[in-house]
N, C-alpha and C positions, 0 to 999 in steps of 0.2 A: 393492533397486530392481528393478522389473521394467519394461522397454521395452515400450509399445506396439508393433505391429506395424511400422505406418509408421515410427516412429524408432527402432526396431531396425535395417530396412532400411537406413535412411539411418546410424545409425552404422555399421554392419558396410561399408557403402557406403565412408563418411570413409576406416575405418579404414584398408582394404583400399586404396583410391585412393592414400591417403597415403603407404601405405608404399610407392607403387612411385617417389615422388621423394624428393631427396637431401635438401629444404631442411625435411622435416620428420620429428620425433621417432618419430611413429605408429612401431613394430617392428611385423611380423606374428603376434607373440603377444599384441601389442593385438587382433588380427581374431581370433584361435584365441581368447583369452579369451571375446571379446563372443558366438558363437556356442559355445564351454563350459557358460557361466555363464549368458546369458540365454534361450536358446534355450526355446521353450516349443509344445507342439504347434501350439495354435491361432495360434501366430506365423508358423508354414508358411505357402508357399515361402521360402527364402530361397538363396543362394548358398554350397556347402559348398567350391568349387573354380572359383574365375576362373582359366581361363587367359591372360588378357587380365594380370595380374597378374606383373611382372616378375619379384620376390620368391616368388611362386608355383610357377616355373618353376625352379625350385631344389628344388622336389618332386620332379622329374620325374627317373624315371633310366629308360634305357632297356636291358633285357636280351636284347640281341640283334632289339630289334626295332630301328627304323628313324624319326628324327625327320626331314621334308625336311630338306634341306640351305639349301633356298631359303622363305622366306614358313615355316617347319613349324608356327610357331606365331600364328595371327592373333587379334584383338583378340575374337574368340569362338569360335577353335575349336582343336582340336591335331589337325594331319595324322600319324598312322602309317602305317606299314608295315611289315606283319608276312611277312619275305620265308618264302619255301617250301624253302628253305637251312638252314633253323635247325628243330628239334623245337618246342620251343615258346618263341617269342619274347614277352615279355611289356613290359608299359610300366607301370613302378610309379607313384603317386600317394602318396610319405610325408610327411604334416607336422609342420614340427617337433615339434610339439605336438598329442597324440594329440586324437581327437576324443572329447568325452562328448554322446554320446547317449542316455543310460540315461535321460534324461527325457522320450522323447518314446512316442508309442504311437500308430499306425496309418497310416503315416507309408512313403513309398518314398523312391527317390532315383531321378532323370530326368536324361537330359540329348537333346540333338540327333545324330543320328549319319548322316552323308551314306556310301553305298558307294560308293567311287569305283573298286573292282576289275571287273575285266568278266564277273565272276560271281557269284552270292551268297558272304556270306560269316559263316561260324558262329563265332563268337565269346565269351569268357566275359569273367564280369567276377567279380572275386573280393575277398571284402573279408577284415582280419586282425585281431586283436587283439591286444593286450601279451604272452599265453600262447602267441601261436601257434598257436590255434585261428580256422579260418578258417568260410566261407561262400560258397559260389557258385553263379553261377548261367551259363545259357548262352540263345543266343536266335540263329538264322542269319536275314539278313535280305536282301530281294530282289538281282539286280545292280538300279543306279540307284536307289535306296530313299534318300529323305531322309526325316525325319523324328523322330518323336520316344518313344524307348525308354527304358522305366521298369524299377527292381529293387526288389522288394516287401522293405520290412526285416523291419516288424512287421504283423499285422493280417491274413497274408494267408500262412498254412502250409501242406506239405503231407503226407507219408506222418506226420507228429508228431501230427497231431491228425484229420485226415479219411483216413486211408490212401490214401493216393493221392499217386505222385508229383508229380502236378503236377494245380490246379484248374481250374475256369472263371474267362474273365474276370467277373471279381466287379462289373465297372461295365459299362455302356456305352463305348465310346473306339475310335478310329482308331490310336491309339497300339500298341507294341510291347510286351508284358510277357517279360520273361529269366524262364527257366522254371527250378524249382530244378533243382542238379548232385548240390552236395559233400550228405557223410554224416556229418561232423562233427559234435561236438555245440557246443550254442549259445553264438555269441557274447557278451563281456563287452562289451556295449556303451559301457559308459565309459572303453571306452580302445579307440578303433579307429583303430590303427598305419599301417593302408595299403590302397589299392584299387589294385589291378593287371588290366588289361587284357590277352588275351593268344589266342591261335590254339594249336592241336595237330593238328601232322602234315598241314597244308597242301600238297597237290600242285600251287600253284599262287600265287603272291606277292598279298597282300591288302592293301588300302590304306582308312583307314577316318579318317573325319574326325568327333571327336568335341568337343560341343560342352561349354560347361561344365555342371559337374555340380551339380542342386540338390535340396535337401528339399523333399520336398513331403506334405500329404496325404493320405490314400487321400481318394477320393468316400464317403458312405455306399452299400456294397455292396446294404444291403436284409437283411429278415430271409431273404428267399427265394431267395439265389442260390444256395446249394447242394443245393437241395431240388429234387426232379424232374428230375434231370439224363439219365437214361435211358431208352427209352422202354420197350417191349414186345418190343422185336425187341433190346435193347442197343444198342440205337445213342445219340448224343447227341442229346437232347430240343430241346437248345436252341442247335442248329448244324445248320445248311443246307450237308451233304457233295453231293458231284456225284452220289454210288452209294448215297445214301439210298432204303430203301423203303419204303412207305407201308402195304402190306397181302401179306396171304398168296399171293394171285393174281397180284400183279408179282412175287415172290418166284418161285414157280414158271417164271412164264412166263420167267427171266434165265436158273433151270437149265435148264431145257430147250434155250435158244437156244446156251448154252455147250456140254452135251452132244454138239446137231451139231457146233458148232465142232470138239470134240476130236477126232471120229469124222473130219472133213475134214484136219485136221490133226495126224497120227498125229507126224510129229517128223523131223529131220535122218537125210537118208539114208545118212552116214557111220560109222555106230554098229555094231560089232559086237555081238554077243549081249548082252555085258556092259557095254556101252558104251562102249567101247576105240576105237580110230580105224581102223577096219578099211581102210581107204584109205593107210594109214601100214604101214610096215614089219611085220613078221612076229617075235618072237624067239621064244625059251623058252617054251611052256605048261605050266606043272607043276599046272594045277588048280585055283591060289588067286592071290588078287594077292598078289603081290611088290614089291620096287622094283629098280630100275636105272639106272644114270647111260647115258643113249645120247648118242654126239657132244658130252660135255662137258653134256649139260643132265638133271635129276634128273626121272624117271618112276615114276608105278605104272603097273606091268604086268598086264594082265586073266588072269584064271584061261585066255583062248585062247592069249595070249599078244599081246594087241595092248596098245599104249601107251592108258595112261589117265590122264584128269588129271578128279580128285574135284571136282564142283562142283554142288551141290545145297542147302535147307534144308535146317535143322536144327529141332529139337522139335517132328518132326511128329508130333504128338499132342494129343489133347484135355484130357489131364489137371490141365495150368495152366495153363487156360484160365478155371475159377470167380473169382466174385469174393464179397467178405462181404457178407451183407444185414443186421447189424448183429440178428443173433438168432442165440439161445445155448439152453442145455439145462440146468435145475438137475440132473439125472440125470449123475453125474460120471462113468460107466462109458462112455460115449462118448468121452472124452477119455483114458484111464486105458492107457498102453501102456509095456512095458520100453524100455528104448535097444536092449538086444540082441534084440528082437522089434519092432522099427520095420519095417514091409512097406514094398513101394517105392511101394503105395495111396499109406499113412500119408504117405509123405514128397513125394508130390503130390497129397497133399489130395484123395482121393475116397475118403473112408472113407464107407459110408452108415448110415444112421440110421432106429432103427425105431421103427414107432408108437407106443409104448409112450414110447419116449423122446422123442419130439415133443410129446407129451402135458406134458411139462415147459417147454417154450417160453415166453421170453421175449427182450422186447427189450435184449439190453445195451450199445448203442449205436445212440442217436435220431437222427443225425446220419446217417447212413450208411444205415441204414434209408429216413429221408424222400430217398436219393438215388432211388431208382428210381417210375418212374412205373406201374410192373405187376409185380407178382410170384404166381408163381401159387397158388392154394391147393392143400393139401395132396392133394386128388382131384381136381387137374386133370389133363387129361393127359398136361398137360407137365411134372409133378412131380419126373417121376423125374428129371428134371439139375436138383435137390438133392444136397447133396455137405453133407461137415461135413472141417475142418481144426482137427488137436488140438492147432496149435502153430502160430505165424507168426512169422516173420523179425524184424519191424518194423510197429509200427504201432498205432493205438488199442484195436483187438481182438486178445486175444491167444489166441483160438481161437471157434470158432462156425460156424455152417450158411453152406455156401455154395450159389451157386446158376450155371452154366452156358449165358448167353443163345445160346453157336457150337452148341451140341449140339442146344439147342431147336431154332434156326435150321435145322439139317442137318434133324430128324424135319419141319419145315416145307417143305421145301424137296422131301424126299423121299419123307413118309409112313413109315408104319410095316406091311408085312405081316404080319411076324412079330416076335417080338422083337427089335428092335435093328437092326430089315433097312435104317435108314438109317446105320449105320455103314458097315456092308458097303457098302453106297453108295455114301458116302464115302468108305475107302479105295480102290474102284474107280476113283473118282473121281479121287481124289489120284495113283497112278499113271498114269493118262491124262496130267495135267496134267504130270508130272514127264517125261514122252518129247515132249509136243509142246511143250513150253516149252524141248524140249534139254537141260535138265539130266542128268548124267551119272549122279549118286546122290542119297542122302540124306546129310544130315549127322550132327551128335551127337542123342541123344535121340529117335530113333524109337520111335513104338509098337512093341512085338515082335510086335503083329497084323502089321507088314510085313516080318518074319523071312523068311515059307518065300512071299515073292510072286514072285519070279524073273523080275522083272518091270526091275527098279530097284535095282543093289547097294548095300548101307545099313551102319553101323557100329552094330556094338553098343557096349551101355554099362551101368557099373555104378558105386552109390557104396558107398563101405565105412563103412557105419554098425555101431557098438555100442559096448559099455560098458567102451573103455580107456580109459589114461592119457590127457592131453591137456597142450597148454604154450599158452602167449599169448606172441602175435606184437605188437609195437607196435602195428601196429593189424590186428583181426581184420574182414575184412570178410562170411565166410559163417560164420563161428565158430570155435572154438578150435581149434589142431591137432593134430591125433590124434600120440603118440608113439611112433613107426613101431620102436622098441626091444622096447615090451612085448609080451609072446609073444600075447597077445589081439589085437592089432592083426592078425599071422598070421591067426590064426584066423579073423576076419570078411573078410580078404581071400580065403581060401580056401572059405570059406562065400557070399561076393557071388559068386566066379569060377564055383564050382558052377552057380548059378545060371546065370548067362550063358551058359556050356559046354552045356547044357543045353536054352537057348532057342536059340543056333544050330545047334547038333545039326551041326558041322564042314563048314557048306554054303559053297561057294563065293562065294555072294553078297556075303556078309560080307567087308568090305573087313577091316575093323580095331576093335578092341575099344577104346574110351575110359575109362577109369576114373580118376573123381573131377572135378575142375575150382576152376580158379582159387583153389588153398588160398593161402594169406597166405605167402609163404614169405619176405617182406621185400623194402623198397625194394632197385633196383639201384643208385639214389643216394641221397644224404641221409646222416642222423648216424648214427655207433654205432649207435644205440637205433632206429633205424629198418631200418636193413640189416639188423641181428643182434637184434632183442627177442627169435625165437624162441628162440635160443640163451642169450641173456642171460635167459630166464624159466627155463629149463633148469639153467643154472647156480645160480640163486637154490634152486631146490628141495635136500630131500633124496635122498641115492643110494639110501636104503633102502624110499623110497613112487616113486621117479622112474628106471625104466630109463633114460632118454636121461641125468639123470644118473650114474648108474652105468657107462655106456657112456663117457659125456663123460669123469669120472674117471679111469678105467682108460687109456686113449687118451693123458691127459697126463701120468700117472704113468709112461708107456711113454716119451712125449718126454722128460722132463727126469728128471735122475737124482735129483733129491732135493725137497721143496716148497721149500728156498731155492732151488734152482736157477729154478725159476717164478716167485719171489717179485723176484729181480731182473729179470727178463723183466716181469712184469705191475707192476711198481713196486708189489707190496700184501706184508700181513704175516700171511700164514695161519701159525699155529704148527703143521699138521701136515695129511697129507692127510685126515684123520679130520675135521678142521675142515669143509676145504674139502671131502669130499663131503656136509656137514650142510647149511652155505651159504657159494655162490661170490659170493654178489653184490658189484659193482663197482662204485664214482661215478665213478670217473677210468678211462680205459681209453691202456694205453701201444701204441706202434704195433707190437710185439710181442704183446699180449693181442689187437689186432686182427686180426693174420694168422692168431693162433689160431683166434680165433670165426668167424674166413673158410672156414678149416680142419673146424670142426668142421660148421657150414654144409652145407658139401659134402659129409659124412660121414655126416650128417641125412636129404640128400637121396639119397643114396646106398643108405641102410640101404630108402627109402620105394620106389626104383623096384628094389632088387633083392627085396624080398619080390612089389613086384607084378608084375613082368619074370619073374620065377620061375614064380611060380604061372601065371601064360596058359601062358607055352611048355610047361605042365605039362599042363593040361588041354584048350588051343589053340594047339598047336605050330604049325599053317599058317595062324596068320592075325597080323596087322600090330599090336604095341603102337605106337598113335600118339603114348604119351609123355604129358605132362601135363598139357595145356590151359592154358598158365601167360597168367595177364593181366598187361599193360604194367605194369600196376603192382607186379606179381609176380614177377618175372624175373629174382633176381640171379645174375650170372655164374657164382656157383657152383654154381646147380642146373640151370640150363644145362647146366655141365661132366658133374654126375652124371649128369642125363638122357641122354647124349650116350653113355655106354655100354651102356645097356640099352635105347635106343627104337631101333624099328624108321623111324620119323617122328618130327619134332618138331611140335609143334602151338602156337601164340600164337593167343589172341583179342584180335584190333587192331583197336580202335574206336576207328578213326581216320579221316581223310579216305581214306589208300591208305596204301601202304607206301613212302616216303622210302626213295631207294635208300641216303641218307648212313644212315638211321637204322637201317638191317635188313640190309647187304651186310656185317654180320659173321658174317653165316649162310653166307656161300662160305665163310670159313674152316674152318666146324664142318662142312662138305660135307657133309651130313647130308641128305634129301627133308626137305617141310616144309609144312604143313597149316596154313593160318587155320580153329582150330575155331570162330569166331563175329565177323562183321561184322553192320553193318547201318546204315542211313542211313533216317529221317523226317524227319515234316512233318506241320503241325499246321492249316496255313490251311486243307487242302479234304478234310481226316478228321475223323472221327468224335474221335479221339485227344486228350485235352490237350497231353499229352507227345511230343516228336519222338521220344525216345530218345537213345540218350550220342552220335551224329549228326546232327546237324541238319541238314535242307535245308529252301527257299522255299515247295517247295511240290512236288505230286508230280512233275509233270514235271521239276522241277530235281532230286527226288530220282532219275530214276533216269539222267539225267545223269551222278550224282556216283555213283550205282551203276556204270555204266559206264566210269568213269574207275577207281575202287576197283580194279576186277577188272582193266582196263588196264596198272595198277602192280603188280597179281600177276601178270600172264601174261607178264612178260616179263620178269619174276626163272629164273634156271636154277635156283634152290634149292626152287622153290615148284611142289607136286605139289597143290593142290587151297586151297579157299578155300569155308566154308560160312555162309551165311547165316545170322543168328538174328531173324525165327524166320520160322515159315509163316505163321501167325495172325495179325492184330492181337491185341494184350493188353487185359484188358476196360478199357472206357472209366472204370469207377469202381475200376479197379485192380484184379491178381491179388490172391487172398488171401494169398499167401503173403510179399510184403511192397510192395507197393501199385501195381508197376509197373503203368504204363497209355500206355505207348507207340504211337504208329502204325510198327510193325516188322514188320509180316506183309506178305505178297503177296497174301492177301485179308481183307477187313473181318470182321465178326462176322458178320455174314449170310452169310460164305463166298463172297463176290462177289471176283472176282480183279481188281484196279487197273491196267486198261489198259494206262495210261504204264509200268507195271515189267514186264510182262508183254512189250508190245514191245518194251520194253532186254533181257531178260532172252534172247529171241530172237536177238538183235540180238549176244548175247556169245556166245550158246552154239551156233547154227549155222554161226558162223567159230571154233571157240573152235581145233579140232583143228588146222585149214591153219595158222593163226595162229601156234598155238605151236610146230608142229612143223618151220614155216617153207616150206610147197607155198602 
């Protein structure tokens, strides 16, 4: 039988009503069935979640967030609060009875959501299935914001099918679209377990009234909503920003106007040479930054010897800045490179392409191609930012020609004398902006054109690419991990540092050397297999193809004096260590084989920071290892601990609201100094950008509000010696090539126009930044 539309409504109506009185049969697996079973696209909207629904409310569990105590739940809406006490407080939605959806197709889910906190408030919403593969998405919405926000299920992708984190609205609408988050792969829609609601790392308690939740349609998008999205200049085609420019002549005329600007406003008179607090005490100058605890609170010390506290963007450089135009090359020599001859061009995508082989051109993705409204032909003379990328992350192309709108932008902006003379320019430029804006340095990932500028002290940085072993981590988010055992690992690390050693040539300015970033090294909570896969993949191999094997082996053969002696500890039945170095692998893990893999964890991470703590102090004995660059997600207590002996600084990248004193004051115990190598907060309403970025704010003034507050809850940690932006640039509006970001995360747009609002917070933190922390 299939229900009309109308008496669908009204039975799922009955059902639902019925079951919240006593005098009738109706159960709510009559209502879970009737939307199971009958549900049918063209039957949209309908009711997936009344909270008005007594029986309903029996879904609800709350983790750590907050239901009122008074009215929390009314006849159409559920009040939370999600306090700033809690990491992340969540409010789950499970019912009995999973849902199937597997029948429907282009189709979202909506509900009402009133702010009642007195500031915007970024939020996600995240859906599960029976597997425990999820989906989510995020959306920050004004303070006072009623209204009504949608979550795209089907019909409406993004880096999967158009490279691009996140698209255009695809309809007309007033409404609010959640922008994708998670990297999961895709949901089994006929059994979707739970929707949970939820905040992370909140500096401030939120309160958010959500109405019930329903199926609905998408609108017909049109065949043309993804087509022409960009204009000439890379901007968005089909979005009216405040710092949009129309032609080459307002382009000019904004450089210009900002040039006086810089020239009026050279930067905070408190600065030492190095950018130290020359107004602040005097200690030690040995030449190079150092660190030192002064009065109980953790500092770097400038090469004069004044206190300094690191505070600058990071990737300041143009190099992942192209995006794909959705054209390729049958000529495969353009694409054709070793692992262990990967340049650090190759691995941000500006390998160039000669005529010969452009001669082979084709389009291998239509989609992505019809994004842009101008691209130039091969002798124009804006050609040359063309780029080709021989390999990407994620996304529908998996290599092809990219193209550069920020570079064109700068040769427009600046001209071209000689070759290249708008680079020079622009890093002219970029150092101006860096002392009148007050920022102290640069962050991770500068170009090494701003190595010998003496201008602005910058970190160097290296990744250790080549052709060793590797293990899989439960889940790998930048790819596999190198196994820090095999003697080739060595080697590319003393081959990267060469390098490095090299491009700073033992200067001063160099604060500190970064090498690598956010490897997968496992959850710090969650199961076995999620804290320990790397290990537990380690285990699974042979000793005789897998150093960290062989290593792992040896290590336990040293613990325990015989394999029975192991065999009662891990509850398993390996007949001989000969076995067990072939294959460890485990289903059941006892709380003994856990402290092991804890054990061996730290021994992993240990092996990793002392080949690369070795080799600097080898090659750059007077300059600062800042340690790992470990993300929130990547942090377990144990590589913490290893790091903890060989970093000179610890570094987290926390994209989060701020730093929760509850969530981060276990770093007094580790009294170590301590570097945020990557924040950042957008906003999507008055950019160019689809994407806010993994921070959301309202809008730009609210973004640097929430800037200002971020750096608020660093300055006034004693553990925390610096805090660097990511990134300088917006990211292109049709997404980097390299796996689709397209963010509003820069301080200035793609035309290199710098964003008022952050510009004046950015003053506003960094001409009090020294009195402030130092406490005059």
């Amino acid at each position: 039988m299939t229900l009309k539309p109308l008496a669908l409504a009204v039975a799922i109506s009955a059902a639902l009503g019925s079951a919240c009185t006593s005098n009738n049969s109706v159960s709510l697996s009559d209502a879970d069935r009737l939307i199971n079973e009958q549900l049918e696209p063209q039957q949209l909207p309908t009711t997936l979640v009344d909270f008005s629904s007594a029986q309903q409310q029996g879904w609800l569990t709350a983790q750590q967030a907050e239901l009122k105590p008074t009215a929390s739940i009314s006849t159409t809406a559920l009040n939370i609060r999600f306090p700033s006490s809690v990491h992340m407080p969540k409010l789950n939605i499970e019912p009995n009875t999973p849902w199937d959806l597997s029948g429907l197709d282009n189709y979202n889910l909506a509900f009402e959501v009133n702010n009642l906190s007195p500031v915007s408030t970024h939020f996600y919403v995240e859906l599960f299935d029976a597997n425990g593969t999820s989906q989510s998405r995020e959306l920050s919405i004004p303070k006072g914001y009623q209204g009504k926000v949608f979550f795209p299920l089907t019909g409406e992708k993004a880096a999967t099918d158009k490279g691009m984190w996140a698209n255009p609205m695809p309809w007309p609408t007033d409404e609010m679209k959640m922008v994708w988050r998670s990297w999961h792969q895709t949901l089994d829609m006929s059994q979707i377990t739970k929707i949970s609601f939820y905040t992370i790392g909140v500096l401030q308690d939120r309160t958010l009234e959500i109405g019930d939740i329903v199926l609905r349609p998408n609108p017909d998008a049109g065949a043309e909503w993804a087509s022409n999205l960009v204009d000439r200049f890379g901007q968005a085609a089909k979005k009216n920003s405040p710092l949009k420019v129309l032609s080459e002549a307002e382009l000019k005329a904004i450089a210009e106007r900002e040039l006086q600007q810089l020239t009026e406003q050279p930067g905070p008179s408190d600065r030492s040479r190095f950018g130290g607090y020359k107004d602040g005490p005097k200690l030690e100058a040995t030449g190079y930054f150092r660190t030192e605890k002064v009065d109980g609170k953790w500092w770097m010390v400038d090469p004069e010897g004044y206190l300094f506290f690191s505070h600058g963007p990071a990737n300041v450089r143009m190099s992942n800045l192209t995006t794909l135009t959705g054209v390729d090359f049958k000529d495969p020599s353009v694409r054709v490179v070793q692992a262990d001859e990967v340049t650090p061009e190759d691995s941000m995508g500006i390998v160039t392409v000669s005529d010969e082989v452009r001669e082979t051109r084709y389009v291998i993705n239509e989609t992505r191609h019809d994004m842009f409204e101008w691209l130039p032909s091969y002798d124009d003379s804006l050609a040359d930012h063309y780029s080709y990328r021989r390999s990407t992350h994620k996304g529908p192309v998996p290599h092809g020609e990219t193209y550069s709108f920020y570079r064109a932008n700068l040769e427009r902006r600046y001209g071209e004398t000689e070759p290249e003379s708008y680079v020079r320019k622009w890093e002219e430029v970029t150092l101006d902006r860096m002392n009148s804006w007050g920022f102290t340095s640069f962050g991770n990932w500068v170009d090494p054109a701003f190595y010998p500028n003496q201008q602005v002290p910058y970190f160097a940085n290296g990744w250790i690419i080549g052709d060793y072993q590797t293990l899989s981590g439960h889940t790998n988010h930048w790819g596999l991990m190198p196994d820090f055992f095999d003697p080739v690992f060595a080697e590319r690390a003393r081959a990267t540092i060469e390098v490095i050693a090299k491009d700073v040539q033992a200067s001063p300015w160099c604060v500190g050397i970064f090498i690598d970033n956010e490897k997968s090294w496992g959850e710090r909570e969650g199961s076995v297999e999620q804290r320990y896969g790397v290990i537990l993949n380690a285990l699974s191999k042979n000793a005789n193809q897998s150093p960290a094997k062989q290593a792992f082996t040896e290590r336990l053969q040293a613990q325990y004096s015989s394999i029975k002696a192991l065999n009662r500890a891990w509850n398993t039945d390996f007949s001989s260590w000969s076995e067990f170095a072939e294959n460890a692998s485990t289903e059941q893990h006892s709380d003994a084989q856990v402290v092991d893999l804890s054990k061996l964890l730290e021994a992993l991470g240990e092996q990793y920071f002392k080949v690369v703590h070795g080799t600097l102090k080898e090659y750059l004995p007077h300059h600062l290892y800042m340690g790992a660059r470990m993300a929130n997600w990547g942090m377990p207590d144990e590589i913490i601990k290893a790091s903890v002996k060989y970093s000179d600084v610890l570094s987290f990248n926390i994209y989060e609201e701020g730093m929760q004193t509850h969530q981060w004051d276990f770093l007094t115990e580790v009294d170590l100094p301590v570097v945020i190598g990557e924040f950042h907060i957008g906003a999507t309403t008055d950019s160019d950008n689809y994407h806010p970025g993994i921070v959301s704010a309202a809008s730009q003034k609210d973004r640097a509000r929430m800037y200002k507050d971020y750096m608020q809850s660093v300055l006034e940690k004693d553990y925390m010696v610096g805090a660097h932006w990511f990134q300088y640039v917006d990211e292109p509006v049709t997404g980097r090539a390299f796996d689709g970001e397209n963010a509003n995360i820069g301080f200035v747009t793609v035309t290199d126009i710098p964003y008022p609002e952050m510009i004046k917070a950015a003053k506003e933190v960094n001409y009090n930044l020294y009195p402030q922390r130092y406490g005059q």
